[in-house]
N, C-alpha and C positions, 0 to 999 in steps of 0.2 A: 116459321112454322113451329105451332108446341106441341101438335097432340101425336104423339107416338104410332096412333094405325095412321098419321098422315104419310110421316116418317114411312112407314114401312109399305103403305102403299106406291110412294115415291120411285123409294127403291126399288119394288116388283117391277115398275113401268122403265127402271134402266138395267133393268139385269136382260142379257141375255147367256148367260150362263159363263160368262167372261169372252166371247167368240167375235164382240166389238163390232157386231153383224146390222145393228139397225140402222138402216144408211143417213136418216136422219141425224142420228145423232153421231153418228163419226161427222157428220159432215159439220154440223155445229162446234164442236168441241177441236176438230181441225181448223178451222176458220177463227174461232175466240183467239186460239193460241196464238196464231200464227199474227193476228193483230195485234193482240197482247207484245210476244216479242218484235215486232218491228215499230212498238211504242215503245222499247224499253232497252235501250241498247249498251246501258248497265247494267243488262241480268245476265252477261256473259263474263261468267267467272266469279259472281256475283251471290247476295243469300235471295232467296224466294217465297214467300208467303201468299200461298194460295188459298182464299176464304171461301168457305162453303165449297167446299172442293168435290163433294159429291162422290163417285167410286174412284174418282183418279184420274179419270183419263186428260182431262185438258189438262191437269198439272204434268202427265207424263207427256204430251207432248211438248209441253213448253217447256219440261225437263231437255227432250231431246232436239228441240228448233235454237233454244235460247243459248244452253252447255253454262245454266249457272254453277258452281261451286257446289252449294247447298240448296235445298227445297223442302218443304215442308206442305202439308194440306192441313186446314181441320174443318172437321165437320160434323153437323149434331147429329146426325142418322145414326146411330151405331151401327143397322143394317148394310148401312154405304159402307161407313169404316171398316167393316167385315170384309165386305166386298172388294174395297181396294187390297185392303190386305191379298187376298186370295189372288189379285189381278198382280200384284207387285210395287204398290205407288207406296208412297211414303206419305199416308194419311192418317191425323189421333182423331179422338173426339173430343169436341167443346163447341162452343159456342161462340160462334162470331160476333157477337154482338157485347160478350164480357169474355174474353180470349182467355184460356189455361195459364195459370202462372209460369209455365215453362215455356211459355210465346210471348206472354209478357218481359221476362227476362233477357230476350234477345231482340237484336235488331236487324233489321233487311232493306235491301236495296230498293226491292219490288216488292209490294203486296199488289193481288188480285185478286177480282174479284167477278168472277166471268156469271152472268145470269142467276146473280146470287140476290141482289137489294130487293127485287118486285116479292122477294119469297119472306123475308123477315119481317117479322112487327115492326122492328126499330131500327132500321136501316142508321139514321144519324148514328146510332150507339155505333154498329160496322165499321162508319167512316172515322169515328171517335178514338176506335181499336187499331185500326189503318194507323193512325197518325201517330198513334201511341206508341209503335212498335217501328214504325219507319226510322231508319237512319238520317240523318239534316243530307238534304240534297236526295233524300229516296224519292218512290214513284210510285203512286198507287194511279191500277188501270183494272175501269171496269166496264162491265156492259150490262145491257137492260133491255130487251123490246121494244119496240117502237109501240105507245100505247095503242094507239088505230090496227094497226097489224097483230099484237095482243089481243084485244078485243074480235077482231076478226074470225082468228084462229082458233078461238075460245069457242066461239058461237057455230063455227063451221062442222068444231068435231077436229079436225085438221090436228091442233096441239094438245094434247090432252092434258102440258105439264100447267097450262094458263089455270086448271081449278085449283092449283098451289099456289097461287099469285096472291098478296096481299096487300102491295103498292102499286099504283102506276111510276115509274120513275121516267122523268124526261130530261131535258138540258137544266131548266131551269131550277127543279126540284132538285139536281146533284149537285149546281153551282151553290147553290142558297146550302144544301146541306154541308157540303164540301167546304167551303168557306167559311163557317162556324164552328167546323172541326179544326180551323186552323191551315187550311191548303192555300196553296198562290198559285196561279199560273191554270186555272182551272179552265179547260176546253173539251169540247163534246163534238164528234161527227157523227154522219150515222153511216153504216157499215151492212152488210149482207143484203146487197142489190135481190130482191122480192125474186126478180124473174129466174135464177137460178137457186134462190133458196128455196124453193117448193120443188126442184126438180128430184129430189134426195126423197123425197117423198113418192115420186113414183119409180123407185129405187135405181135410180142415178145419180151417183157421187161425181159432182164436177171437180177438178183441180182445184183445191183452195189456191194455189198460188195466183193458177191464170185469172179467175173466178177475182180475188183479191187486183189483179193488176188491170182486167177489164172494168171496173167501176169507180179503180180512186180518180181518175178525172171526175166524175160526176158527186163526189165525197164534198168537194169544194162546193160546191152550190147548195140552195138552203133547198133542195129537191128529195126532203125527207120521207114521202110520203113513198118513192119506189124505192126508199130502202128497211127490211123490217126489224134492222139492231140500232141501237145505238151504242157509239163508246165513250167512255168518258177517262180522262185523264189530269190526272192534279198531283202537284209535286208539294213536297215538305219543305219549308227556308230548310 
């Protein structure tokens, strides 16, 4: 996203005045994370770089799931970066797609990049920035929407964040990009089983854990259509 009332309209639709109250979205940002760290079992004790990090919160969870060392967000919102501040995260502003010279200068274990790609013009740059700043043996973990479930959601009324979307990203779009930046080891599941991911929607927050341990038996099967995230994960030589 470049145009600034996008920006700020963005931000209107996650503020709730910092009370973390829209069950939707705790319920999103609890589940990212929680995926996030049980793909990354070097972010404990570890540095952190959360891309497009938004008000904070999935980095504050996976601050508090993960217990890396260090964490960082950045994001182009300044509204958001406002936001986090006022919340507690440890979020600057820039731009993920050509990252702040004082991000460029250091290296991390983990970068993420939680429901960030479908939102940039130039996602590859993202991945370009990822690999840039990883450590050799680091781990970048991201996620995307399932297109069909995007799409859906968009049309329904249901997700209102889908009029921000400006990629579709799937397995193959993050393998093909991901591997031009330079990643090995590049693997994609998909993740947040449909049938409880609308339930937050009619303000029921299920247990991410159990919620998480009911569906990875069905993770392994290529049964993408009843699940509406996907993840993706690639390592640095």
């Amino acid at each position: 996203m470049t145009d600034g009332s996008m920006h700020a309209d963005y931000a209107r639709g996650r503020d709730d005045g910092g009370k973390g109250s829209r069950a939707e979205l705790v319920y999103r940002y609890r589940f990212r994370a929680l995926a996030a760290v049980r793909s990354a079992p070097m972010l404990r004790g570890g540095r952190l770089l959360d891309l497009g990090a938004a008000e904070g919160r999935t980095l504050g969870e996976m601050m508090r799931l993960g217990g890396p060392a260090q964490a960082v967000g950045v994001e182009i919102s300044t509204d958001l970066v406002e936001m986090a501040t006022r919340l507690g995260f440890p979020v600057i502003a820039g731009d993920v797609q050509d990252l702040p010279a004082e991000i460029r200068a250091r290296r991390f274990d983990v970068v993420t990049a939680m429901a960030v790609l479908e939102h940039l013009p130039d996602p590859a740059a993202a991945l370009r920035s990822a690999f840039e700043v990883l450590a050799p043996g680091g781990r970048l973990i991201a996620s995307a929407p399932s297109p069909f479930w995007d799409r859906l959601a968009g049309a329904s009324g249901i997700h209102k964040e889908q009029a921000h979307h400006v990629h579709e990203v799937d397995g193959a779009f993050f393998r093909r990009t991901a591997s031009a930046a330079g990643f090995v080891r590049i693997r994609t599941r998909p993740f947040m089983f449909v049938g409880t991911a609308f339930l937050p929607y009619l303000g029921l927050v299920p247990p991410v854990e159990l919620a998480q341990r009911l569906e990875a038996p069905f993770s392994r099967f290529p049964f993408s259509s009843i699940f509406i995230n996907q993840l993706f994960i690639a390592d640095r030589p």
